[in-house]
N, C-alpha and C positions, 0 to 999 in steps of 0.2 A: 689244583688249577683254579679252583674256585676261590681261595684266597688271594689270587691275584686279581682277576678279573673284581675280586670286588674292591682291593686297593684302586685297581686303575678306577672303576666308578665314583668312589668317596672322593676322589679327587676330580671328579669333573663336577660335580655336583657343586655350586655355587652356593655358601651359605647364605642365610635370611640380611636384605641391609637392617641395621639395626633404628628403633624407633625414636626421632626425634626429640620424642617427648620427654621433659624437665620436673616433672610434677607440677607444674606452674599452670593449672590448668581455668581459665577466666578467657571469656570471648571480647571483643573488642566491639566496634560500632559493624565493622563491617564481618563481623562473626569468624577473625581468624584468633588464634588460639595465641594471647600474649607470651606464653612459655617456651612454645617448640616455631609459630610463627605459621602453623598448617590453619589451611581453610576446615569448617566443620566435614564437608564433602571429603577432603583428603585424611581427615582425622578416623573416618566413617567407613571410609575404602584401605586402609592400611593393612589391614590383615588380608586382603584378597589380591591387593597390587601385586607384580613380580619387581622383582629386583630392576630392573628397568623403568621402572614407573617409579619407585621409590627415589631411585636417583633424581629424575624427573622435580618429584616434589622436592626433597632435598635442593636442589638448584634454588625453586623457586621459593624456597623459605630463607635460603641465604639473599637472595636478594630484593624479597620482603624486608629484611632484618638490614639491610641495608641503608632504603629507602628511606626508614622509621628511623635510621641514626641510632641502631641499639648499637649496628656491631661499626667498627669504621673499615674501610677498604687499605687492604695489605698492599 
């Protein structure tokens, strides 16, 4: 019984979102990270955020990256 109950858990369990980072790592004037496009605060907080909040940053580096005309809109 215990080998189910633990399949059913590894399946609820949500893996880690994975780190935007590029190796590209060089701050900018306003101290976000030219590589992944995270503020130093969200560069800082990354490993304590939940998967929720990552998305969050995620968002707002896509539309940093935007703005700056690195990436262009689909």
């Amino acid at each position: 019984m215990r080998g189910i109950w633990w399949l059913m858990m590894s399946e609820v369990v949500e893996r880690p979102v994975a780190s935007p980072c590029v190796s590209i790592c060089a701050l900018d004037e306003q101290d976000i990270c030219t590589g992944c496009q995270r503020t130093v605060a969200e560069i800082g907080r990354w490993g304590r955020m939940d998967n929720d909040e990552r998305r969050a940053v995620l968002k707002r580096c896509h539309e940093r990256a935007l703005e700056a005309g690195l990436i262009m809109q689909a």
